[in-house]
C-alpha positions, 0 to 999 in steps of 0.5 A: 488477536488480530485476523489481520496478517501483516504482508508489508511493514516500512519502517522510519518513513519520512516525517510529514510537515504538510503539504506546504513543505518540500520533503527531503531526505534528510528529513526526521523519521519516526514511526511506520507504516503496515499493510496486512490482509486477512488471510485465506484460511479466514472464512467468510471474509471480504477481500479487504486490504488494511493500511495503518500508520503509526508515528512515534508520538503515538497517533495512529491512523488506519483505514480498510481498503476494497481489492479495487481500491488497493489495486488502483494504489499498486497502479498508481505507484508503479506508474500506471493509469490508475484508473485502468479497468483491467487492473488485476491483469495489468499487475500480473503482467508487471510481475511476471516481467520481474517489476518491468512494465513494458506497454502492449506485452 
């Protein structure tokens, strides 16, 4: 039994053909893509976020992220410096303006 709570799963993501190939939407999709997180009631647990993807074929891939590394991801994809030291405050200030960055607010 997995300690690990899924909060996120994508499914049918784009199939990747490498970095030398221009993606479409058309493209085939297979396979998913899951975030989980141990949850709270889990003594003694580091705040670690877990990333797995899995194709169709059957490969999978998974890696454990620290809390600074998936905040600098979530920075990242919502267009912020990644490497801003304030993260945390950064997305809390992203949420609570309902996913709308305004600078300086």
């Amino acid at each position: 039994m997995s300690i690990y709570g899924t909060v996120c799963s994508i499914d049918d993501p784009i199939t990747y053909y490498g970095s030398h190939v221009h993606p479409y939407e058309d493209f085939p999709r297979d396979g998913n893509v899951d975030v989980a997180v141990i949850p709270d009631h889990i003594e003694d647990h580091d705040d670690l976020t877990r990333l797995s993807v899995h194709d169709a074929s059957g490969g999978n891939a998974c890696v454990l992220l620290t809390k600074e590394q998936a905040l600098k991801i979530g920075r990242a994809l919502l267009g912020l410096d990644p490497d801003e030291a304030d993260a945390a405050t950064e997305l809390t200030r992203h949420d609570q303006n309902h996913g709308h960055y305004e600078e300086g607010k």
